[in-house]
LUMKOLNU-507662 format. One line per 8 residues: number of its first residue (from 1); their letters; for each residue x, y, z of N, C-alpha, C, CB. Coordinates in steps of 0.02 Angstrom, whole numbers. Glycine has a CB too. Layout:
BEGIN
NUM) A) X,Y,Z,X,Y,Z,X,Y,Z,X,Y,Z  ...
% end
This chain:
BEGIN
1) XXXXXXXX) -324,-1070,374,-388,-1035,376,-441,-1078,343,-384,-966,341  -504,-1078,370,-553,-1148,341,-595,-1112,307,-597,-1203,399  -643,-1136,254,-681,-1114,224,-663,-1074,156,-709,-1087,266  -611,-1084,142,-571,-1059,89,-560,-1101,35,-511,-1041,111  -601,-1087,-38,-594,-1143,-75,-518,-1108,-142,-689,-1168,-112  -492,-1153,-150,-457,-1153,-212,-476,-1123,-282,-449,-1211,-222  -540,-1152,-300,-553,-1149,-364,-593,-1100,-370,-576,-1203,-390  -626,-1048,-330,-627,-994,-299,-592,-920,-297,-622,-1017,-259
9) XXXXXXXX) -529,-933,-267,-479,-887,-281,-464,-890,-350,-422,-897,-240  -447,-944,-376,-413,-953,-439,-445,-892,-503,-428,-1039,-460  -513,-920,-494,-576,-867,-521,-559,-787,-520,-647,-875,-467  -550,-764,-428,-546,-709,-425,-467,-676,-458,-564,-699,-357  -416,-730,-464,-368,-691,-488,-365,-687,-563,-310,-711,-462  -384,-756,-592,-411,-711,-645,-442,-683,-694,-401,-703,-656  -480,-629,-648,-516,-584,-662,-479,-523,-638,-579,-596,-637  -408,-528,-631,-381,-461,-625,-356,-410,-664,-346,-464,-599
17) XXXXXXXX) -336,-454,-738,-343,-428,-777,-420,-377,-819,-315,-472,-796  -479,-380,-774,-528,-329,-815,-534,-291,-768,-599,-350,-847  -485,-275,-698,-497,-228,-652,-446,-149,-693,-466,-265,-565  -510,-112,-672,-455,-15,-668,-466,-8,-595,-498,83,-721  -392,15,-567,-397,38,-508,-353,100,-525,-377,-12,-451  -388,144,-490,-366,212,-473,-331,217,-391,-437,262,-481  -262,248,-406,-201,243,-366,-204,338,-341,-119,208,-424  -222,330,-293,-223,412,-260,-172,417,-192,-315,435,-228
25) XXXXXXXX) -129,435,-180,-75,443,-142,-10,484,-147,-60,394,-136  32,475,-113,83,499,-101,142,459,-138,84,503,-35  170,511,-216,223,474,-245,292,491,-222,219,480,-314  344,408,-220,378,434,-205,456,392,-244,360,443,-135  511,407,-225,526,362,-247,606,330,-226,512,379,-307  591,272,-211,625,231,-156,709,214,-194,571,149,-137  772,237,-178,837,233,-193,854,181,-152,875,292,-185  907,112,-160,950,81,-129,1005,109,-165,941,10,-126
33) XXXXXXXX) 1055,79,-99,1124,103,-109,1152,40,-88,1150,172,-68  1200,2,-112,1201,-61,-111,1286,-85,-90,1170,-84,-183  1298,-94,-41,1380,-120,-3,1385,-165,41,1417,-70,36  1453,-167,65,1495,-209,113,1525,-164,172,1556,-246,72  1506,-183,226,1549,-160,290,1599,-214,298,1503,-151,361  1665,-174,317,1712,-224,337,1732,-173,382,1766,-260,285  1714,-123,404,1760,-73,455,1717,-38,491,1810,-19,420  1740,2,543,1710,60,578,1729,134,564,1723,50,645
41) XXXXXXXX) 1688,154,560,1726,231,557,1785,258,603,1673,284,570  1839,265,596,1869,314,646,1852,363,658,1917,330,641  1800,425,628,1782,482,649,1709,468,703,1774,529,581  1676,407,681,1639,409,747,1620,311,736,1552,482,747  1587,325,787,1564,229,793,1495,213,745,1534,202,895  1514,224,714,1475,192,618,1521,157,601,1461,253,539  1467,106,550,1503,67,494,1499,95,435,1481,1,483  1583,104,403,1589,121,348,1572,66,279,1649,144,356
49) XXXXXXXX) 1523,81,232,1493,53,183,1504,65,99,1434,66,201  1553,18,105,1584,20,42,1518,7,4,1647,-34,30  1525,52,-63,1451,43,-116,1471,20,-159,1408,99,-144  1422,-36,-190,1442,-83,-237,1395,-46,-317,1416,-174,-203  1344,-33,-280,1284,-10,-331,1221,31,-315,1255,-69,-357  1196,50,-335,1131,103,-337,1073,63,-369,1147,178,-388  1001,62,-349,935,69,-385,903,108,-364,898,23,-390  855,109,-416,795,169,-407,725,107,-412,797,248,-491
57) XXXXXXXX) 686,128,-370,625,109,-362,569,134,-361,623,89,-328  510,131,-396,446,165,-395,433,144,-312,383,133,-460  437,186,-264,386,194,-185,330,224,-175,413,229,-133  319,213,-121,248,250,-57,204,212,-133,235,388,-29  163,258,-170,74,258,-184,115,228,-268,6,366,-177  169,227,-288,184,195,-345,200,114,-349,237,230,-365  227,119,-284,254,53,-289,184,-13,-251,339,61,-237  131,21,-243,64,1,-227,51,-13,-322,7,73,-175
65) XXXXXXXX) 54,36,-349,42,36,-441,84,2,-472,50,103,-481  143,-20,-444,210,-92,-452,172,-150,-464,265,-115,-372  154,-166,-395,102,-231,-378,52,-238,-421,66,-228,-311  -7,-185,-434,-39,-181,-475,-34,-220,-552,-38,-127,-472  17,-187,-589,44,-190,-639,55,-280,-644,107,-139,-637  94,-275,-584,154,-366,-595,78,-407,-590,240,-402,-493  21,-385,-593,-41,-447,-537,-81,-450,-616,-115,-397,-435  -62,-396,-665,-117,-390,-717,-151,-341,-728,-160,-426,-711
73) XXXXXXXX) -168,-289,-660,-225,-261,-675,-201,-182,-716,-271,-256,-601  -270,-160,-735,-249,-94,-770,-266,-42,-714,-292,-77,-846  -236,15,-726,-215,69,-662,-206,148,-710,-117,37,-613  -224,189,-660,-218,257,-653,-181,279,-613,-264,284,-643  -151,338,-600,-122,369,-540,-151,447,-515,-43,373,-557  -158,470,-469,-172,536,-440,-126,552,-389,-239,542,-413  -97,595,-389,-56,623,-357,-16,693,-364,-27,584,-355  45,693,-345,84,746,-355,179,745,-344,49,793,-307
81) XXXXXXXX) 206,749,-388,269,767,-405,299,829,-399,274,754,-457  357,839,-376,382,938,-393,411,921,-456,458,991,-330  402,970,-503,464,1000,-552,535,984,-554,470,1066,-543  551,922,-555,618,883,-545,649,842,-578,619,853,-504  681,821,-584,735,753,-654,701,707,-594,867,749,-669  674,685,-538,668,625,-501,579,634,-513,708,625,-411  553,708,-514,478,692,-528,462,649,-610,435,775,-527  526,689,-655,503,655,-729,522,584,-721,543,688,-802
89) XXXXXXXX) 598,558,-680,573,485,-689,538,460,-670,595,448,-681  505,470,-588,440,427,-580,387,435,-650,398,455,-505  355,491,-676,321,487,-714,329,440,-775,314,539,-721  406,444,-815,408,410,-866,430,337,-847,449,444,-914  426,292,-796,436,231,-786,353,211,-766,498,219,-730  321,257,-749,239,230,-736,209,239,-803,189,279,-674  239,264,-865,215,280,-928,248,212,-958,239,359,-961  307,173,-923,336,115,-954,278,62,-934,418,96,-925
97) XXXXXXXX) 243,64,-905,187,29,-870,132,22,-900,171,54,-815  130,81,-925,57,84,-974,12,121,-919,17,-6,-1001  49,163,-870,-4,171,-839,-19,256,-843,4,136,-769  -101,259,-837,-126,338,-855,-84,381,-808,-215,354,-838  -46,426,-824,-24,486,-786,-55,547,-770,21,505,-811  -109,518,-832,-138,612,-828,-193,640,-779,-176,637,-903  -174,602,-704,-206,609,-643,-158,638,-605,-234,550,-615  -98,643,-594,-12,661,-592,-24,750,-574,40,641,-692
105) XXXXXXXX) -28,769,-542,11,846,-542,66,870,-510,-27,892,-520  90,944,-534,177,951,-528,160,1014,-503,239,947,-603  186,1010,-445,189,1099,-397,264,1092,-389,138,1113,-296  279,1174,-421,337,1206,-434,373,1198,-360,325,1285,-462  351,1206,-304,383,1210,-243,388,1157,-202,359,1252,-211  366,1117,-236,374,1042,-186,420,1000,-219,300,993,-174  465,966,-179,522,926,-204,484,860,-211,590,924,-153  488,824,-257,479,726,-266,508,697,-215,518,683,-334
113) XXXXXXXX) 470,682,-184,483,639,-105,557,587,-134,388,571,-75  609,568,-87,634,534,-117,678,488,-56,666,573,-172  669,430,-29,677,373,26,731,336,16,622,325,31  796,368,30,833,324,25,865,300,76,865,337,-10  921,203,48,904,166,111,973,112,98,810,126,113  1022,121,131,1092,108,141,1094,19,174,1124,176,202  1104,-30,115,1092,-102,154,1176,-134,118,996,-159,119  1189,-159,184,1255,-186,179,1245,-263,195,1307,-149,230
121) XXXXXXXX) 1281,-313,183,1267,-395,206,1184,-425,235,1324,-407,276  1142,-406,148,1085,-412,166,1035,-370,203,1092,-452,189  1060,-316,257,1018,-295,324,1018,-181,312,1086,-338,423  975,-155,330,979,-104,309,1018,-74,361,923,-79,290  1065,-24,366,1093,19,389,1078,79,419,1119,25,358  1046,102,357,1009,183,377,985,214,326,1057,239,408  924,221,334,879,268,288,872,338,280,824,256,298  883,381,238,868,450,237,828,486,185,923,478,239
129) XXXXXXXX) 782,542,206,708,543,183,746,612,132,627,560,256  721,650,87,710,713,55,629,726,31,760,714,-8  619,770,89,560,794,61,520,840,84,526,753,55  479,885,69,425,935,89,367,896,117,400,979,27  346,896,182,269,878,184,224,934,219,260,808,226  212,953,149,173,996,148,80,997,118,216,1031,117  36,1018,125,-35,994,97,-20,1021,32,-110,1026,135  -75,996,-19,-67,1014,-76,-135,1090,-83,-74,938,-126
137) XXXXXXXX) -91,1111,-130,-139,1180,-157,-197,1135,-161,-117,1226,-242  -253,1205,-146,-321,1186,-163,-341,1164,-218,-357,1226,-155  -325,1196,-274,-306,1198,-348,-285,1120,-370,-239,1254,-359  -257,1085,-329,-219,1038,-347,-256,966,-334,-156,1049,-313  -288,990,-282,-349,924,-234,-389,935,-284,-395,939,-141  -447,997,-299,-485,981,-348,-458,978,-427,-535,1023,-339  -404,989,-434,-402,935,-508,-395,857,-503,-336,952,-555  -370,837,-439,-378,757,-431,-437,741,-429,-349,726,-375
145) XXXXXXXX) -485,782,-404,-555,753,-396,-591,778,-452,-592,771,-328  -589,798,-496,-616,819,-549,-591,771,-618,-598,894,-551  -528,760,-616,-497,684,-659,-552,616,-618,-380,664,-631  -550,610,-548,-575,552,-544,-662,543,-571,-561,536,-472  -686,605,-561,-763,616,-571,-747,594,-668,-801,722,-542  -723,630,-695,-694,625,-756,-695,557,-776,-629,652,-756  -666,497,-739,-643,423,-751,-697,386,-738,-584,397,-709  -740,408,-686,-795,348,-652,-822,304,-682,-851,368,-625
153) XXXXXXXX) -821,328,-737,-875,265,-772,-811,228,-792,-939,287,-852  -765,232,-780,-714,151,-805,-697,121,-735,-619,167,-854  -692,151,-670,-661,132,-623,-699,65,-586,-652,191,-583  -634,18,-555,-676,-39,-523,-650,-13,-445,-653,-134,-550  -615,10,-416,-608,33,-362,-560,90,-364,-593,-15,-322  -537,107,-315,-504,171,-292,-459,153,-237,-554,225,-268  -386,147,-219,-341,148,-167,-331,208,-150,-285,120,-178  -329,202,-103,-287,282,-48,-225,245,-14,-352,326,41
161) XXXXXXXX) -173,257,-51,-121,251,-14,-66,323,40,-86,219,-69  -96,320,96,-97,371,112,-11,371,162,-174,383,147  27,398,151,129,406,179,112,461,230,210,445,101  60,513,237,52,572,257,125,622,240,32,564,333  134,634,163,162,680,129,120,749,114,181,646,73  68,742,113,19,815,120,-20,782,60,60,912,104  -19,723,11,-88,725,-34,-156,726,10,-93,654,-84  -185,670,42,-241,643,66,-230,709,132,-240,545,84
169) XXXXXXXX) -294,743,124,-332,800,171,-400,772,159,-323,891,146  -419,827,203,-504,821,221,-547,837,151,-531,888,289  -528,883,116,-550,911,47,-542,845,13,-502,977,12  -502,802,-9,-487,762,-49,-524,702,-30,-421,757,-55  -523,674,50,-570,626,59,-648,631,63,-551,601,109  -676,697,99,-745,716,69,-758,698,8,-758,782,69  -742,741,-44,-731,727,-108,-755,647,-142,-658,740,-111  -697,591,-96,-697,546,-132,-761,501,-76,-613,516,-149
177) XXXXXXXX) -792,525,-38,-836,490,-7,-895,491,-27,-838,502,47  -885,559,-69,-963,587,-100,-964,543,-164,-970,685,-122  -902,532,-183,-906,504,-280,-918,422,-253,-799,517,-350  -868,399,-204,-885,327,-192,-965,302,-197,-860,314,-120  -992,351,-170,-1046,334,-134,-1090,315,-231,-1080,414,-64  -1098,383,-249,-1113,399,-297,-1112,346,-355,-1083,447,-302  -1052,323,-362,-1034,263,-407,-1045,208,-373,-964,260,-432  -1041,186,-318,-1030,127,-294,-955,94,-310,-1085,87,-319
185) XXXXXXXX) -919,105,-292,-859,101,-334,-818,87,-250,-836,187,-397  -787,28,-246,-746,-4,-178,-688,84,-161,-678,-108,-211  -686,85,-107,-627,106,-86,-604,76,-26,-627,170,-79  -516,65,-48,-463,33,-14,-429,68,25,-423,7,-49  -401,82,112,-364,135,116,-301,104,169,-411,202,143  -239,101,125,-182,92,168,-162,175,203,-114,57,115  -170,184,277,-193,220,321,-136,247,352,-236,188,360  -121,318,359,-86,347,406,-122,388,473,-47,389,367
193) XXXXXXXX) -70,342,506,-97,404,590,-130,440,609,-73,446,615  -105,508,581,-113,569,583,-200,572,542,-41,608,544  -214,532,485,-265,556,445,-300,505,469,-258,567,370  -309,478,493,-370,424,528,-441,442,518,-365,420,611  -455,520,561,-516,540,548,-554,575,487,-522,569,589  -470,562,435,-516,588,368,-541,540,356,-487,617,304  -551,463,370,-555,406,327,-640,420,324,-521,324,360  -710,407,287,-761,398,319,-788,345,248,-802,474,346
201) XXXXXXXX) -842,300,298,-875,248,235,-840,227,178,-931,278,200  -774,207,232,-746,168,143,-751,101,139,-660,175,118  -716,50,105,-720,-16,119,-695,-30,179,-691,-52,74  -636,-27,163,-589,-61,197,-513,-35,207,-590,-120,167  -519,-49,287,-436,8,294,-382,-50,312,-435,84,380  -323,-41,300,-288,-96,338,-218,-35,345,-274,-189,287  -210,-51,422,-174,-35,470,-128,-78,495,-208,-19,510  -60,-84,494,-20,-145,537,-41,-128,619,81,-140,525
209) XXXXXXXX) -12,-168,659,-30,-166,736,-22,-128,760,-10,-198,775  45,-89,750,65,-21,779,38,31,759,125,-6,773  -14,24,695,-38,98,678,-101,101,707,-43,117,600  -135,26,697,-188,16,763,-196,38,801,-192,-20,795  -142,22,865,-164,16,930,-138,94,946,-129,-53,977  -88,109,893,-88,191,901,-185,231,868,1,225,831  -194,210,828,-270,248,812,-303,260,871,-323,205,766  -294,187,907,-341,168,943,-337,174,1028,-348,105,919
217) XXXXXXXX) -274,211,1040,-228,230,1110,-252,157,1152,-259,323,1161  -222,91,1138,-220,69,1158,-149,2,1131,-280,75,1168  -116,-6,1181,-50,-46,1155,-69,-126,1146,18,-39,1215  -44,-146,1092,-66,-211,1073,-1,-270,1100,-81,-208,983  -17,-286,1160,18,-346,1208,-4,-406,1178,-5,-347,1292  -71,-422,1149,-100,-496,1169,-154,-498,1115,-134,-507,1256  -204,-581,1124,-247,-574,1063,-301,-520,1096,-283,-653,1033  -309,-533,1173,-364,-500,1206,-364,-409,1184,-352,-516,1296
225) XXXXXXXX) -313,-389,1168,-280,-336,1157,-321,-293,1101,-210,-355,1140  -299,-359,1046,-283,-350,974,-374,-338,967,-234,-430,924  -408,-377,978,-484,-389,972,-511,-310,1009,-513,-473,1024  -475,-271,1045,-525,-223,1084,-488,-173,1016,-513,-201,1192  -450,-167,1015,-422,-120,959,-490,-139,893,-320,-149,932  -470,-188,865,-495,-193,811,-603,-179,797,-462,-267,798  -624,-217,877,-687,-176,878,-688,-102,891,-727,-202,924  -657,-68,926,-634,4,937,-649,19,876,-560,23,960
233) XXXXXXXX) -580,21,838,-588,61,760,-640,44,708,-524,50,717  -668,-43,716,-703,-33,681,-788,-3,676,-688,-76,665  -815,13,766,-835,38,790,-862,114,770,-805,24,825  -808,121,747,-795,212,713,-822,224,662,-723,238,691  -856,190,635,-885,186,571,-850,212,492,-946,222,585  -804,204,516,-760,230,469,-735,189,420,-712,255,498  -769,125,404,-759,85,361,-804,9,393,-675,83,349  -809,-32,303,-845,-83,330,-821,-154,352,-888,-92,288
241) XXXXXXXX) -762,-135,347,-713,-204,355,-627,-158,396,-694,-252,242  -585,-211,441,-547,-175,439,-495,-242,457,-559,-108,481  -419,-227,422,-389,-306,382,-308,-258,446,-379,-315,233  -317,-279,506,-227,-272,538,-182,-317,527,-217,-271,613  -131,-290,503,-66,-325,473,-37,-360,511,-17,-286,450  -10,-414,543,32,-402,601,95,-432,610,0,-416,654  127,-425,525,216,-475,506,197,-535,512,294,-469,565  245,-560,562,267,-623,561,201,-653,600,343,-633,595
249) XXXXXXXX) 148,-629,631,74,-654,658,40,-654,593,32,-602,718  39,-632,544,-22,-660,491,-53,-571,464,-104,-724,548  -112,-596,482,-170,-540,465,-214,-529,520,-219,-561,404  -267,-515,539,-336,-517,571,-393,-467,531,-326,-493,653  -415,-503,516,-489,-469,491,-550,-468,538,-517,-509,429  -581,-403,542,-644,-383,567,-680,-371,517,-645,-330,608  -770,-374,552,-807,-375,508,-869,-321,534,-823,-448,492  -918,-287,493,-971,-251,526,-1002,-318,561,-1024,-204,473
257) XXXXXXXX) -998,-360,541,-1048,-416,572,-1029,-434,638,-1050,-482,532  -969,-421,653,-946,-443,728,-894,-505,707,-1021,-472,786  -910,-522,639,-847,-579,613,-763,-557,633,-849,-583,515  -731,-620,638,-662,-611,648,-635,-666,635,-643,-588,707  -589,-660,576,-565,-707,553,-465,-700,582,-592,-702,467  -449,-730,603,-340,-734,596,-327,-776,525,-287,-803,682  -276,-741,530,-242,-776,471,-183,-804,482,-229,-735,418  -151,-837,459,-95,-851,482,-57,-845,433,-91,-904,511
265) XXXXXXXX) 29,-809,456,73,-804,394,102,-871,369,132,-756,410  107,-841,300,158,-912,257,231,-891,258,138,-927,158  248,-824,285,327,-821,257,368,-863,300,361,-743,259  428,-892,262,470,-920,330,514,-898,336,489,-981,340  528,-835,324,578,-793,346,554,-721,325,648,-813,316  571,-685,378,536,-611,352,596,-566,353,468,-576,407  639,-549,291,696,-516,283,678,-421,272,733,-558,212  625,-422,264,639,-341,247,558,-332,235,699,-318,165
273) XXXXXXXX) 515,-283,283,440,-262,262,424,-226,231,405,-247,294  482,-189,189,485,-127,151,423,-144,75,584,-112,125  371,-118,99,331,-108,19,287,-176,44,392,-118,-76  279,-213,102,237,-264,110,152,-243,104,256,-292,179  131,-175,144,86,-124,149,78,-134,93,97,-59,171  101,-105,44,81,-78,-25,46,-142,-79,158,-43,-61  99,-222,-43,70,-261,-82,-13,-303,-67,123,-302,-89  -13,-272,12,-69,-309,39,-132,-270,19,-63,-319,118
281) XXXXXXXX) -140,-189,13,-192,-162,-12,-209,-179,-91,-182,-96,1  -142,-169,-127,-153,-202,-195,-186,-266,-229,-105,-207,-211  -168,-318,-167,-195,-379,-192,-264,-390,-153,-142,-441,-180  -269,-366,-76,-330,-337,-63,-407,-332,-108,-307,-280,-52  -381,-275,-132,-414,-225,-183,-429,-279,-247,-356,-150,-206  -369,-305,-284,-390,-327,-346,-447,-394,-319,-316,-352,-398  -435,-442,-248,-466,-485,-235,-557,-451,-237,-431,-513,-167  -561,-405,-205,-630,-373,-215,-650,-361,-278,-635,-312,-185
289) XXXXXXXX) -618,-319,-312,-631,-310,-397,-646,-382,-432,-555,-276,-437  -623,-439,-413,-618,-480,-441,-669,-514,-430,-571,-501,-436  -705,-525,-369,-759,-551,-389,-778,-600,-299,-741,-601,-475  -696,-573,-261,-703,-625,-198,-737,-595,-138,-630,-652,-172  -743,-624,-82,-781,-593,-16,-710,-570,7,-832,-650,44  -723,-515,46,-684,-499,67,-631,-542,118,-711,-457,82  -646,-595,144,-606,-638,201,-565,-666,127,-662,-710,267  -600,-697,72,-557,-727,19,-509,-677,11,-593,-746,-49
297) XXXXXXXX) -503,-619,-7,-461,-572,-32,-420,-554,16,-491,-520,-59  -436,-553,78,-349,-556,127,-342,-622,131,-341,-522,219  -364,-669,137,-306,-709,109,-273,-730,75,-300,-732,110  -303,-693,5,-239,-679,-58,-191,-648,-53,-252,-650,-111  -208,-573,-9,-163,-512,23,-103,-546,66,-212,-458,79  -144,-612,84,-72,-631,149,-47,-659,107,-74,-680,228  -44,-703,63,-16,-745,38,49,-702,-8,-70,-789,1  24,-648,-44,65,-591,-79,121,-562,-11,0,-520,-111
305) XXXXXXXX) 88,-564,32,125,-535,71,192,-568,90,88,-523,119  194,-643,117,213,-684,132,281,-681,69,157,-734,141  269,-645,11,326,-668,-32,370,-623,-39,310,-689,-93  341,-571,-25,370,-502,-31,425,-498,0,332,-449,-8  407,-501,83,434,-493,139,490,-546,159,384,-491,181  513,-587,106,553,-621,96,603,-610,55,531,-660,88  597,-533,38,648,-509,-29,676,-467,3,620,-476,-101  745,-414,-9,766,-375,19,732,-330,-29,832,-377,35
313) XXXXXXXX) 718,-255,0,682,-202,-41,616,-217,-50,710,-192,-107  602,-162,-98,517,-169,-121,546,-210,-168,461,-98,-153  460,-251,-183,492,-310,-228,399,-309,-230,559,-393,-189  379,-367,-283,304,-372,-321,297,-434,-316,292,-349,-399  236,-445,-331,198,-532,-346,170,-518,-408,125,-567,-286  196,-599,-421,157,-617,-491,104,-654,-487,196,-652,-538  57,-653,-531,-4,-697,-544,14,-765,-531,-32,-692,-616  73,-799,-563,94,-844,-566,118,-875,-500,129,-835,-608
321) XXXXXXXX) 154,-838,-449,171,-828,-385,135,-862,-339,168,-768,-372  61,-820,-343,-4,-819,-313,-28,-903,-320,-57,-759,-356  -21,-900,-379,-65,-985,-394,-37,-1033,-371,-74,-1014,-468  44,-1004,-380,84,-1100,-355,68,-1098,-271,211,-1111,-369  56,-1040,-232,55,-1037,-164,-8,-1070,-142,62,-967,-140  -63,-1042,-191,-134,-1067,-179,-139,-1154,-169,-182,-1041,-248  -108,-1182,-243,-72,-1261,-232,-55,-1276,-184,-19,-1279,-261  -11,-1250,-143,38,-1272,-110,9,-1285,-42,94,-1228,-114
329) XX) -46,-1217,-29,-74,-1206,44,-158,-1252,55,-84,-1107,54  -158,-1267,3,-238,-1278,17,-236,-1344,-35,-301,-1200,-7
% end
């Protein structure tokens, strides 16, 4: 990518340490289960998966607050947990973080989302979900938006990491369109499907290809493709920039200006995309906070990305990470 200076980025990262970003999404929290196949089932045609080990992982809108954390920056959370031994650990491992909880709410009837995901010789097997998706009490939207009105004067942006678990509704994004505006304060939105048309006047949305060309009822074959999608949505006025993911193709950025930048990926092997999303809005986001244009800041996002997606599981970037890549590429 041309026009991209070194000493530049270097600047914007760091300055990630004087960013607050406020984390509004869907918490959840991501289990591996960890074995060896050497057999088939005799009761049906599955592989039986001997388990070696278990982890627990901060997921969905936490493990966006993972990245956060590993990059420097300081963070909040908004969301919602049920009344559970899996809601208190997410809470007390984001309190190991240093990070504010007291944006966090707990409805008695909703279970803590919880994603778990069966990987044998490296490769995943099979994933299985526990959870309610259900909207949140009214009660519950305006205490998130009443904590964030509460915070404004510290905040440098705002993520919406949106799983479509029932946080992010129409109440909650009104809300945060009216305070954005109000503060001037960036909003970031890693984007579900279904909530597309809550998004309005935010920064910047990023969508992988398939959530695209689904927004956008049109299937993404080609670049000719990719370009009608991406003026389409960004068309919609529903943001001023819009950053499509597209794996092992890179990035593509649109611009209100009619700009369009590709990116091209660095990974050289892409083992697992689990939590890649989460790291590209994060580093996204801190690149803006920090001080870069937005084309600079996805290509920090790709570069984060590029390392991730080379790990099995959710996995983070370090500051340190970031810089030797910057060396390396430019």
């Amino acid at each position: 990518m041309k026009n991209i200076d070194k000493k530049y980025l270097n600047k914007g990262i760091d300055n990630f340490g004087k960013s607050m970003i406020l984390v509004i999404g869907d918490i959840m929290l991501d289990r591996f289960i960890w074995g060896n196949v050497s057999r088939i089932s005799p009761e049906a045609p599955v592989p039986v998966v001997e388990v070696e080990h278990e982890t627990n992982m901060l997921g969905g809108a936490t493990n966006v607050i993972n990245n956060l954390v590993s990059l420097g920056s300081n963070v909040m959370m908004c969301g919602v947990v049920g009344d559970d031994p899996t809601g208190k650990e997410i809470i007390s491992r984001l309190k190991e973080l240093h990070v504010d909880t007291t944006g966090i709410a707990i409805e008695q009837d909703r279970p803590t989302s919880v994603k778990t995901r069966i990987i044998a010789h490296a490769q995943q097997v099979v994933r299985y979900d526990r959870e309610k998706k259900i909207p949140l009490k009214p009660k519950t939207t305006k205490g998130i938006l009443d904590f964030i009105h509460e915070k404004k004067g510290d905040l440098s942006a705002l993520i919406v990491s949106d799983y479509g678990k029932g946080v992010i509704s129409r109440q909650l994004m009104d809300g945060l369109k009216n305070m954005a505006s109000d503060y001037n304060v960036p909003v970031t939105v890693d984007p579900n499907v279904k909530n597309f048309p809550l998004y309005k006047n935010v920064t910047v949305i990023t969508p992988n290809h398939t959530q695209a060309g689904e927004i956008a009822g049109l299937e993404i074959v080609n670049e000719e493709d990719l370009k009608k999608v991406g003026k389409k949505l960004l068309n919609n006025k529903k943001c001023k920039a819009l950053l499509i993911t597209r794996g092992k193709d890179g990035m593509t950025l649109f611009e209100e200006e009619g700009r369009v930048a590709h990116i091209q990926s660095i990974a050289r092997k892409v083992y697992d995309v689990t939590g890649a999303g989460d790291t590209v809005i994060a580093t996204l986001t801190l690149g803006i906070t920090g001080g870069l244009d937005i084309k600079s800041a996805a290509y920090l996002s790709n570069l984060a990305a590029g390392i991730v997606v080379g790990e099995i599981g959710t996995s983070t970037v370090k500051i340190d990470n970031l810089k030797e890549l910057i060396d390396s590429h430019l």
